[in-house]
N, C-alpha and C positions, 0 to 999 in steps of 0.2 A: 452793675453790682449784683451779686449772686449769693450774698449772705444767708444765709439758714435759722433762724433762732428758734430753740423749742419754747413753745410759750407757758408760762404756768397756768393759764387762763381758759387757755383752748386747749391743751395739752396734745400741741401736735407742733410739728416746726412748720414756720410762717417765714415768707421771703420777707424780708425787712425793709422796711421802706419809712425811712424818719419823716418828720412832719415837715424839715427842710431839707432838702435835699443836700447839702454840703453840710449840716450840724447834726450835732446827735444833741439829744438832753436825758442825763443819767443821775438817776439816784441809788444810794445805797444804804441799807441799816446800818449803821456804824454801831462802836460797842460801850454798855453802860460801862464808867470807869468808877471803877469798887475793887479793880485788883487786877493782877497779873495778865497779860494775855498768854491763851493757851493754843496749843496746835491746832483747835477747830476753828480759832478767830485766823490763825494765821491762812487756812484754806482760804477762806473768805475775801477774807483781803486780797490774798493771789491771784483767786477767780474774775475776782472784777477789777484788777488791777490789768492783766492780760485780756480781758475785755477792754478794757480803756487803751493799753497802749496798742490793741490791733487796729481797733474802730478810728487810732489817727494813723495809723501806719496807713493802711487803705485811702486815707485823705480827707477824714472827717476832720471838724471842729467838732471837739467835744467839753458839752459842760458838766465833770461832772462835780456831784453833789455828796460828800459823807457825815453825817453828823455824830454829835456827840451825846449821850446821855447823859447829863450831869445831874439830875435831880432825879432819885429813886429811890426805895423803898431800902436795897441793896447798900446804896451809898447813906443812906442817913446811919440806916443799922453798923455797917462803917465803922462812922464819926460818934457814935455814941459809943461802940464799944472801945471806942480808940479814945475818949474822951478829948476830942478835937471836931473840927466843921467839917460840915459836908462840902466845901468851898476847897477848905485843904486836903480833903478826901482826894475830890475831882481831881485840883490842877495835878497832884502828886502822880496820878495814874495816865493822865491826858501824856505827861511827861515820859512816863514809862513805855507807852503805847508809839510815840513819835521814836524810843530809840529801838523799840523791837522793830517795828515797821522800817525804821530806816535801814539797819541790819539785813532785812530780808529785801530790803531791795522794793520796796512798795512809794513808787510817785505820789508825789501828793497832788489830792484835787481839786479843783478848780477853787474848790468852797470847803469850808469845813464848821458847819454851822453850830452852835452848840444850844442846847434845849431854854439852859436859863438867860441866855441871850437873846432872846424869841418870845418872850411871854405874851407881849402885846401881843402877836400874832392870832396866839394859841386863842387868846381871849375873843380877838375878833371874831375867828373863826369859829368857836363853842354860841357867841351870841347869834351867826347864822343859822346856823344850824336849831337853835332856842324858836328862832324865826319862823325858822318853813316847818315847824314840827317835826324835826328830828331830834329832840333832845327836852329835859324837862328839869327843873331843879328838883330837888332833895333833902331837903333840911339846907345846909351848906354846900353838900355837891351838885352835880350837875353830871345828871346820865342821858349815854344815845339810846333812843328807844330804836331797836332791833328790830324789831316789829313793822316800823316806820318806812324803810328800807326793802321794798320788794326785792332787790339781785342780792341781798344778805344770805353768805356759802356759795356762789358763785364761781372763784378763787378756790377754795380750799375742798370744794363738791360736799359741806356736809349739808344737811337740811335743819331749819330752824325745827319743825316736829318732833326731830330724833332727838333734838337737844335740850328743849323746855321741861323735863320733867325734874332737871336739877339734880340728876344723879352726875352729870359731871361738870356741873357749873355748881359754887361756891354759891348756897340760898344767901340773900342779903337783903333783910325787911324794907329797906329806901327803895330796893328795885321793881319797878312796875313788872318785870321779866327779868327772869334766872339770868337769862341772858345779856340783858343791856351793862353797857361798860361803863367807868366811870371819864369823864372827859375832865373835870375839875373835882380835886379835894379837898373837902374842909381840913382848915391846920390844925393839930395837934400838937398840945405842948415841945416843944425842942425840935419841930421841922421846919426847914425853910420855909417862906410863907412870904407870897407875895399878892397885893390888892387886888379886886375884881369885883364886879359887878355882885358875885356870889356871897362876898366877905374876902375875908383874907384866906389863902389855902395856895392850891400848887396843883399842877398839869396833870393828868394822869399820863399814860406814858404812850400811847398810839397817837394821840393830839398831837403830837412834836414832830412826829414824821408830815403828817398831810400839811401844817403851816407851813413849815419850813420848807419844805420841795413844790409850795405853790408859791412862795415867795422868791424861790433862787430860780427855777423853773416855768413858770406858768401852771394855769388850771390844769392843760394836757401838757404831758411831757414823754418823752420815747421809750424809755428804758426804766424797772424799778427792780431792783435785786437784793439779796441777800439769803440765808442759809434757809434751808428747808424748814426749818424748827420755827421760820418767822412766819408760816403760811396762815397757820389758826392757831391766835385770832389775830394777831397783830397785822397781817396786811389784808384780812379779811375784813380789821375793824378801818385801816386806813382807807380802803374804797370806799366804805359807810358813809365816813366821814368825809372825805374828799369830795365822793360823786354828791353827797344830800346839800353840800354848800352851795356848786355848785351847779349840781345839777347837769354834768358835763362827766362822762367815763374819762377818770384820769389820767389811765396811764395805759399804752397802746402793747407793751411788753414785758411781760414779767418773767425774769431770770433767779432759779433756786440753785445754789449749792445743793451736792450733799455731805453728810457727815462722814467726819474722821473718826474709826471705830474700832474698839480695844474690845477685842474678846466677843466682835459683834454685835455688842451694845455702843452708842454714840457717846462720843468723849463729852462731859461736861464737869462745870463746877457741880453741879448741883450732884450727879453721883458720887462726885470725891476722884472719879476715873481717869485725871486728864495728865495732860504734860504740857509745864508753860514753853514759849519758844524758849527764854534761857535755862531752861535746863537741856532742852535739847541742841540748842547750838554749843554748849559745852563738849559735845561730844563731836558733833556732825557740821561739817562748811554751812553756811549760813544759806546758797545756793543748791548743795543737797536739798534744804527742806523742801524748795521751791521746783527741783527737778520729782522730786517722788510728791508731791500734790497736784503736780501737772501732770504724773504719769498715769493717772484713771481720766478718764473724761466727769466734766465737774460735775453733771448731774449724779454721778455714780456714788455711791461708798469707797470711801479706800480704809485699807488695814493699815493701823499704827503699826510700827517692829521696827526693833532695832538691825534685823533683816532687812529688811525693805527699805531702811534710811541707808544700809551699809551699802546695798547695790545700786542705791541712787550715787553715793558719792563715788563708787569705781565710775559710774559712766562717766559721771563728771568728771571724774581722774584722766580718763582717756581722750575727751575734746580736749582738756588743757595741756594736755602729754603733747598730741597733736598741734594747738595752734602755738606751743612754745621751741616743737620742732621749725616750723613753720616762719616764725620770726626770723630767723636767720638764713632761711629759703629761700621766701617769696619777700618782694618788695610791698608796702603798703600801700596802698589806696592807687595801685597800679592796675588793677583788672573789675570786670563787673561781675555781679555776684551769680553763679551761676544757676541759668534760668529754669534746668527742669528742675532740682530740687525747690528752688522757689514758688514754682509753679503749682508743686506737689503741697507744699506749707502752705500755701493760699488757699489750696484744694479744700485740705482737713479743716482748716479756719471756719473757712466760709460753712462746713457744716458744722452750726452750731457752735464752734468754738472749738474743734475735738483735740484738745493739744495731746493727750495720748496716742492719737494716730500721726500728728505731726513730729511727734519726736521719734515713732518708729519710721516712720520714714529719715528722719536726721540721722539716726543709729546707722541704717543702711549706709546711709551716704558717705557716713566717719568711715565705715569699712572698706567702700569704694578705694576713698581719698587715701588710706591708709596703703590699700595693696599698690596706687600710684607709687606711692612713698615707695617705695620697697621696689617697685622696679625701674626708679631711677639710680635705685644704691647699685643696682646688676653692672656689671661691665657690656653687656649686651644692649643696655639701653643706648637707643641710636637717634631718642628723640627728646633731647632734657628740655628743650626749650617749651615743645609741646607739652610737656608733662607740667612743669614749670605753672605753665599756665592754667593748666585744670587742677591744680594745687591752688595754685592764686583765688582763684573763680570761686573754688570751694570754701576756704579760707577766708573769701568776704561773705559769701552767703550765710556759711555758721554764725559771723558776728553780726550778720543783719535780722538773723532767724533770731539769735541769742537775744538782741535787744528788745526785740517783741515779744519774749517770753521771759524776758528780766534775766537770760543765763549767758554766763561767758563773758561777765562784765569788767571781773577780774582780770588783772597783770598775769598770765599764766604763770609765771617763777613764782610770783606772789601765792598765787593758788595752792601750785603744788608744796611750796612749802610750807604750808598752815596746814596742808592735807598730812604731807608726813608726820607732824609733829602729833597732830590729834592721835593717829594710827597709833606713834610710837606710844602715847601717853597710854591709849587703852589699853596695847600690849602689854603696858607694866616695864617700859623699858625707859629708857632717856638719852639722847644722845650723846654723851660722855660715853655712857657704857659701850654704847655700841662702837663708837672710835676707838675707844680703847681695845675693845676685843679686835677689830680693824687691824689695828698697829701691833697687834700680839701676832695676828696669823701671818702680818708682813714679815716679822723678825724671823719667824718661826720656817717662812720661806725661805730666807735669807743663808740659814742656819741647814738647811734641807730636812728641816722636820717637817715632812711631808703628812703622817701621819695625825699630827697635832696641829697641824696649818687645816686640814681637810675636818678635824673634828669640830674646830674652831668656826668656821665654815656652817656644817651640819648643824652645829649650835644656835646659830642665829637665826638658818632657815627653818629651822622646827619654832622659832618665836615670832618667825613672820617677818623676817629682815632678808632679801637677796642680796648678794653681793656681786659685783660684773668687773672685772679684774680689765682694765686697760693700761696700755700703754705707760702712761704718766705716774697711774694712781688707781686703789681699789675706792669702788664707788658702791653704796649702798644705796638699795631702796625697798622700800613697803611692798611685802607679796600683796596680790591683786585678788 
């Protein structure tokens, strides 16, 4: 195995070597449910979703882990302002989260833990920690002393010095240090609130991560990921917390997104700057999103555009143009997938993950397969059978590449025809119209109005409609 992972820890790529040899053990921050998801949860998801289905394509058992936030600061403000619970807050969004994610094509894993589901845990785990002196009460809270913690900024490279003077930590009189975080809240009138040692109160929000992925997982476990934005403090505060329980460095690899970014600045709720996935799949295939998130390597930035989504869904236009030519070609599950493009997909993989190098390599190959295509149409082709076959070969390998990067999962007719209609919609046209004008230019030939047949024609190509005149019948489709 020749796997590559950059780590966020060491900040260099480390050959990967799990703790078991045939299982992986993987967690990921999953997202507080207080609203919509947006194009930057949907990266996330992607990234470690295509982590997860490569790490079994290669032959792993993998466990992995995503949780839920349901209890939060975000969610209660919610339900207050909604004049309803943080209870109906959550499930509503939990809801919402399962049909965008299914839409885009994201398997579910293994585990899907949710925070107010965990409490004992959380409890346990803040009384260890109470224990070996890494943590102290507070009136009714209960903070980690920072201090306590020699490898505290490790993870994320700041230094506890740079950070004590409070210029960008929140001063808060309970805290022994600017720094230290809170592990348990004292409840406040109208917040969830559940019993503890402390009094009655509620988790703070890094606490839910280290219980829960040492209860699904173990003390050590292989992989922990999620979005760069989770580095400080939240998984700076998870080691705090994880390594001072137990006293055992948690987690052997750590994988970061990066952000989806409008105008250069990172998409979020909190600037106002985002776009949920359903406003965007209103416009774009659902596996467009999933081809232009994959087309940067995940550490990187990518730029939001409606450009950049538009050129994601022509590629995609052309593998499903291709494997719907291809149905009526090659027989199924007649040939094996062929091996040097595979070879090449394993290649990119293994380093680090790189799916934007492995779809340029795919791109080439479409081109390959295509120009086959094309000289089996020749009357000089004097090898179909040959041909045939590295059409087949190719044709399984796209759908085995496809599965591991969630693309191509689609019925191609199916595909393409959700692709025209969106087109047509944006264009501002509908298909009546365009039949109609269709059946004008046919009369119109009929008649030898030559002139008004070819305007007719002109018409529809200046709005982005071709038209290809065979045999039977005039056939339309979407300029490219």
């Amino acid at each position: 195995m020749s796997l590559k992972i950059y780590n966020s820890i060491s900040r260099q790529k480390e050959l990967f070597t799990p703790l078991e040899k045939d299982r992986v053990t993987m967690y990921v921050c999953g997202v507080t449910v207080y609203d919509l998801c947006h194009i930057g949860h949907a990266r996330a998801c992607i990234v470690f979703d295509v982590i997860y289905r490569y790490l079994q394509f290669v032959g792993y058992k993998v466990i992995y882990v995503r949780n839920f936030t349901d209890v939060d600061d975000k969610i209660i403000n919610r339900a207050n302002k909604e004049k309803t619970s943080c209870d109906e807050i959550s499930k509503r969004y939990i809801k919402t989260f399962y049909e965008d994610m299914n839409s885009i094509g994201i398997k579910t894993p293994t585990h899907e833990p949710k925070a107010t589901e965990h409490i004992p845990e959380m409890i346990d785990m803040i009384k260890r920690l109470i224990d070996k002196g890494h943590a102290y009460q507070a009136s009714g809270d209960v903070m980690y002393s920072v201090e306590s913690f020699q490898d505290y900024g490790k993870l994320s490279g700041k230094k506890i010095d740079e950070l004590q003077s409070g210029v960008r930590v929140e001063i808060d009189e309970k805290k022994n240090n600017p720094l230290d975080f809170a592990l348990w809240k004292d409840s406040k009138p109208g917040e969830p609130a559940w019993e503890s040692p402390w009094g009655m109160g509620r988790p703070g929000w890094h606490i839910e991560c280290s219980a829960m992925s040492q209860k699904y997982l173990g003390e050590i476990f292989d992989i922990h990921g999620g979005g760069k934005d989770l580095i400080f403090p939240h998984h700076e505060n998870e080691i705090a917390q994880s390594q001072g329980a137990t006293g055992k460095k948690p987690i052997n690899y750590w994988i970061h997104n990066g952000f989806v970014d409008i105008n250069k600045e990172k998409m979020s709720k909190s600037l106002g700057n985002f776009f949920t996935i359903r406003e965007v799949m209103k416009k774009y295939p659902p596996e467009a999103i999933r081809l232009f998130l994959l087309s940067n390597h995940y550490r990187s930035p990518i730029d939001f555009s409606n450009k950049n989504l538009n050129e994601a869904g022509i590629v995609l236009h052309r593998f499903y143009e291709f494997l719907d030519l291809m149905n009526g070609l090659v027989p199924d599950n007649t040939f094996e997938p062929d091996s040097d493009i595979m070879e090449k997909f394993k290649s990119a993989m293994d380093d680090d993950f790189n799916t934007a190098l492995a779809l340029g390599h795919l791109n080439e190959f479409l081109r390959q397969l295509n120009s086959i295509k094309d000289q089996l149409k020749t009357k000089k082709c004097n090898d179909a059978d040959g041909l045939k076959k590295k059409l087949g070969e190719g044709k399984k390998a796209i759908l085995r590449i496809g599965k591991v990067l969630g693309l191509f999962l689609d019925k191609p007719s199916g595909f393409l025809e959700n692709f025209k209609e969106k087109r047509i919609t944006e264009l501002g046209l509908n298909k009546n119209q365009i039949e109609e004008m269709i059946n004008a230019r046919t009369e119109a030939r009929k008649n030898k109005e030559w002139q008004k047949a070819d305007e007719i024609r002109e018409g529809l190509n200046k709005k982005g409609v071709v038209l290809e005149d065979k045999a039977e019948k005039t056939i339309w489709k979407i300029k490219l």
